[in-house]
C-alpha positions in Angstrom: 0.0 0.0 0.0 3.0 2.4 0.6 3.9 1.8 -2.7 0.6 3.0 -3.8 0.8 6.1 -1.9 4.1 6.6 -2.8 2.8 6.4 -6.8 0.1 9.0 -6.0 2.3 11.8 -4.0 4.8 11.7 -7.0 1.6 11.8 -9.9 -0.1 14.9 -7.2 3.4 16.8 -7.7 3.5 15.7 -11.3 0.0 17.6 -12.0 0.9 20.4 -10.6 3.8 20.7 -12.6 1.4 20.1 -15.4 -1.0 22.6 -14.6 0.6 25.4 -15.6 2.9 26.6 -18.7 4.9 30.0 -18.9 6.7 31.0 -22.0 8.5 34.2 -21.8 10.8 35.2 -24.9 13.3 38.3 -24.6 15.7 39.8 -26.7 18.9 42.2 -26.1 22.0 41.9 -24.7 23.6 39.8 -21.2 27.3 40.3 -20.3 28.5 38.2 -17.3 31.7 36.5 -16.5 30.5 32.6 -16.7 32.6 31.5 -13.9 30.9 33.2 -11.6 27.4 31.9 -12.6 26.9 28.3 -10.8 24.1 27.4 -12.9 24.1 28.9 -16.3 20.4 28.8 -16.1 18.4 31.9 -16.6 17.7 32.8 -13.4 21.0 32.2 -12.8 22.4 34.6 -15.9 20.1 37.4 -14.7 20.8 37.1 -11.2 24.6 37.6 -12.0 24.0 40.3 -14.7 22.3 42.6 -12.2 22.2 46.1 -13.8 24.2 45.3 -17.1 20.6 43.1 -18.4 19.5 44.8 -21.1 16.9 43.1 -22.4 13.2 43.8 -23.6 10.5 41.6 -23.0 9.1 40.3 -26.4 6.3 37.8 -25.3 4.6 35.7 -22.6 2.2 33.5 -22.5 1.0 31.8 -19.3 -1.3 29.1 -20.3 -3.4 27.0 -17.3 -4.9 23.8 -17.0 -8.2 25.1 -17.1 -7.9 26.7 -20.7 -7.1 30.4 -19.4 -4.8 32.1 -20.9 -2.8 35.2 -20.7 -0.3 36.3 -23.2 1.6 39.6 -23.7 3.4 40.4 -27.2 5.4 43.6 -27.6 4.7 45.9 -30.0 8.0 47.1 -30.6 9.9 46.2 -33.5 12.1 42.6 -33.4 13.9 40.4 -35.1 12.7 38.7 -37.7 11.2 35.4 -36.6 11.4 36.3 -33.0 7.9 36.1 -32.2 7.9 32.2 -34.3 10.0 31.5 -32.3 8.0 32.4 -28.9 5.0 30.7 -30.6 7.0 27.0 -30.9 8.5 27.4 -27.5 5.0 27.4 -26.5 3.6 24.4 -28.6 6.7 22.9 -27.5 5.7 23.0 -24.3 2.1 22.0 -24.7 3.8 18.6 -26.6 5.9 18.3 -23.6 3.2 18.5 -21.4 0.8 16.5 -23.1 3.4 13.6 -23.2 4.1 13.8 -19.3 0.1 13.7 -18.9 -0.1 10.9 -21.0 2.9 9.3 -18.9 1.0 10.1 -15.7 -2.4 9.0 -16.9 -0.8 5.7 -18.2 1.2 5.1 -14.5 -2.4 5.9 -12.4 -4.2 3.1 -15.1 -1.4 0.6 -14.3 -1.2 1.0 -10.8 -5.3 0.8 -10.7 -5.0 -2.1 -12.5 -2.8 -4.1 -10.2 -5.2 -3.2 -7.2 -8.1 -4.5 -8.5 
């Protein structure tokens, strides 16, 4: 049985993760000195860029479970094929997620299937 509740803590966490998508696309110009970045993530980049970021927003798009969604484009001028590229990061992630729900959905059938 702890195995079971093991299996539905770890699908809980994995829905939350699923419930929500953010896609946020900037443009401009990061200097930092890589070695002192631990994780050259971009939290990590813009942490350690501080006030030399220079970069302009170009889109977001926060997408929920329950079909809401809220999306910003600039309307500034960019570069060419910036905003095609916002727009597949964001189906990329809805693939993405819709494998790992179909991952998840498939580990809750199997494990409902060995208890009955």
């Amino acid at each position: 049985m702890a195995e079971f509740k093991d299996a539905l803590d770890s699908i809980k966490k994995g829905i939350s993760d699923l419930a929500e998508l953010n896609v946020t696309t900037f443009t401009g110009d990061i200097s930092v000195e890589a070695s002192g970045v631990k994780n050259l993530d971009m939290d990590g980049i813009f942490s350690k860029a501080g006030a030399d970021l220079k970069v302009d927003v170009v889109g977001i798009t926060d997408m929920k479970l329950d079909g809401d969604i809220n999306q910003f484009i600039t309307s500034k001028d960019v570069p060419t094929g910036t905003i095609t590229a916002h727009t597949k990061a964001v189906e990329t992630g809805q693939r993405t997620r819709q494998a790992m729900f179909d991952l998840f959905a498939d580990k809750t059938k199997s494990l409902i299937a060995k208890l009955t």
